[in-house]
C-alpha angles and dihedrals in degrees: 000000000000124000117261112228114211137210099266093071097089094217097187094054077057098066100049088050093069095040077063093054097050105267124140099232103168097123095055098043078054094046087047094054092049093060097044091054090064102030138046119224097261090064106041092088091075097045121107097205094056088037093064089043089050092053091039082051087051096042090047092044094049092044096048109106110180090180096243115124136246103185119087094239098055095048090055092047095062098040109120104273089223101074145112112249092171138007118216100214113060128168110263139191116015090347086066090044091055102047091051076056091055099055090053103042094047099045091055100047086050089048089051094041089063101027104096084048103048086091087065087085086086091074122089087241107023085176092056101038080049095049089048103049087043094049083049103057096034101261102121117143095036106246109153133019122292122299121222092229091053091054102032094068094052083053091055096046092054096044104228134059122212118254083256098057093053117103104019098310103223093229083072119095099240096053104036100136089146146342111293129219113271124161091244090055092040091054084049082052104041081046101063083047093057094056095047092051097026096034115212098302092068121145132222086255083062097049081059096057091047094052080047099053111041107018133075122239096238086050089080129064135189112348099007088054095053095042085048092048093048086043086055087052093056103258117138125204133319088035097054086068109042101032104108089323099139079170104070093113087058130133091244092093097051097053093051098059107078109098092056086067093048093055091047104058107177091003109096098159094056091036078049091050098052093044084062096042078064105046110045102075094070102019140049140194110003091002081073095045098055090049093048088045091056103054096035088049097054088044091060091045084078095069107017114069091187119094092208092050093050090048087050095048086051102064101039090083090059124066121300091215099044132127076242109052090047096044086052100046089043076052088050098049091049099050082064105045093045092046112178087359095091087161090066089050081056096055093044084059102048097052087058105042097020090123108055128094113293080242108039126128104254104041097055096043084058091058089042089055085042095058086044090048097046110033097046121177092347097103091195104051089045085065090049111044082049087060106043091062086079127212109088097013100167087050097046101038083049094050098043090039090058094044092050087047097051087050093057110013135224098297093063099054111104104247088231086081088043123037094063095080093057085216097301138137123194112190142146101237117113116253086018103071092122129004145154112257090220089055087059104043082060096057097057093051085055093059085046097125 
């Protein structure tokens, strides 16, 4: 008897999964459009035609074979060999402290900054449609968070707001009375649970329980959700990341690792491991990498106080021949030749990675490096550089927002990204629900070992 594939195996996604990888999949991107002309997607299931796609999708996913790693082991081996794994001279005492506050607090106030235009990925062109309704309402370049007059007119012209925006959402400028829950705020948070009840050591089946037990379901999106789904059904890692998860080279991953930086000050390659530790039980490839980037990144932002160097240190810990080691260094090299000119490093981008998923790993980790590259030591205009890229604006304006905070702490942040949040911390993770920022930053300080 063949295996029925249902519908939650996004079959599409898919097939771009394995473009990504190299694969010539003209023919089922042809087959694909030729079921969906004659059937809607409620009836697809029963069909023979997209049955036998669905199970040629799955063959050829579980077959690709990019030659990237996904084990621990292999990842560090081919690591460069010329890297910094740990620096010997770290800040201490309420240096340390300040820079951990840093990382929050930047990470929320870039977060914030992107988040009433993340829906803007649904557009064609989410750069462009940004760039217009900011030009519009005079926001342009961005400067401050998001004003509800630059947003509500997009709204109109498409004709129907999304449930969020509805009542005065408190990411909008005029509202912001605290930080509001957001899934790359809740992973920061989780994360800081996993360590106190896991330790250090945890494992990705850890990582598991923890989603389990203190996140809904509808809290989670593309490759979390299907991890957390195969968890609920009994699978353990590695399965949970590679059963029917055409998402695995998603951005999710990237966006959870942070915390794990910000405990391992000076430290990139066990801030690296524990990323990993994280995100292997729901990606795979460079979904690992960009996770492992990030944290050893920030982990490096304690000690370098050059954008470029933390960039570098970071990716040390990921592999030197990688989609997203290449993608980052082209991004590099472009930072520098374009100097103050970030949107022709977007379009330099673009031009290279065009054609990924709005949300997958390296694209976004370019714009995140761009914003780090272009906007220096000004806190503000890395955020927003981040964000203006487009794509995933929430996830990118977050990441590049921690690592610039780690790189100058909280004492150098101008209070204007700040202030607004009067100290306070909305998320949906159990035990977190609302907190003070300050609390948790204590917290943090507290796992530093």
């Amino acid at each position: 008897m063949q295996q029925t594939i249902h519908l939650d195996y996004d079959v599409k996604n898919a097939i771009d999964l394995l473009a990504e990888r190299g694969q010539d999949v003209a023919a089922l991107r042809a087959r694909l459009a030729e079921i969906d002309a004659r059937l809607d997607k409620d009836a697809r299931e029963a069909d023979p035609a997209y049955q036998a796609l669905a199970r040629e999708v799955l063959a050829a996913d579980q077959a690709s074979d990019t030659g990237e790693p996904s084990e621990l082991e292999a990842i560090q081996a081919a690591r460069p060999a010329d890297r910094t794994d740990r620096y010997e001279a770290i800040p201490t005492g309420d240096a340390l402290a300040d820079r951990v506050a840093g990382g929050w607090w930047g990470r929320i106030a870039g977060c914030i900054l992107g988040k009433p235009v993340e829906c803007l990925m649904r557009e064609p062109d989410s750069r462009a449609t940004l760039r217009r309704i900011l030009q519009e309402s005079g926001q342009w370049p961005l400067d401050d968070f998001i004003s509800e007059k630059t947003i509500l007119p997009y709204w109109e012209s498409v004709g129907t707001a999304p449930a969020w925006f509805k009542g005065g959402n408190p990411s909008l400028r005029e509202y912001i009375q605290f930080a509001p829950a957001d899934d790359d705020l809740n992973y920061t948070a989780l994360s800081l649970k996993i360590v106190r009840q896991f330790g250090r050591q945890f494992t990705p089946d850890d990582v598991l329980r923890a989603w389990l037990g203190n996140l809904p379901f509808n809290a989670v999106c593309t490759a979390e959700r299907i991890a957390y789904r195969n968890a609920a059904m009994g699978l353990h890692y590695p399965d949970t990341a590679r059963f029917l998860n055409p998402y695995r080279e998603w951005i999710g991953a990237q966006i959870r690792t942070d915390l794990y930086g910000y405990i391992c000050p000076g430290a990139p390659a066990e801030a690296a491991r524990m990323a990993w530790s994280d995100a292997a039980c729901s990606h795979t490839e460079n979904g690992l990498y960009g996770a492992m980037w990030v944290s050893a990144a920030i982990a490096a932002a304690f000690v370098e106080d050059d954008p470029e160097a933390v960039i570098r240190k970071g990716l040390e810990q990921v592999p030197l021949r990688s989609r997203f080691t290449e993608h980052m260094n082209k991004t590099l090299e472009a930072a520098r030749a374009h100097g103050e000119d970030c949107e022709a490093t977007f379009d330099h981008i673009a031009a290279r990675l065009g054609h990924y998923h709005c949300v997958h790993t390296i694209n976004n980790a370019c714009l995140v490096a761009a914003g780090l590259m272009h906007g220096g030591h000004d806190f503000g205009r890395v955020i927003s550089v981040a964000v203006m890229g487009g794509l995933d604006t929430d996830c990118n304006g977050a990441t590049a927002g921690s690592i610039a905070g780690v790189m100058l702490g909280k004492g150098r942040l101008d209070g204007r990204w700040t202030e607004p949040f009067h100290d306070t911390l909305h998320t949906s993770v159990q035990g977190y629900n609302e907190v003070r920022i300050s609390d948790i930053v204590r917290q943090t300080v507290g796992l530093i070992g």
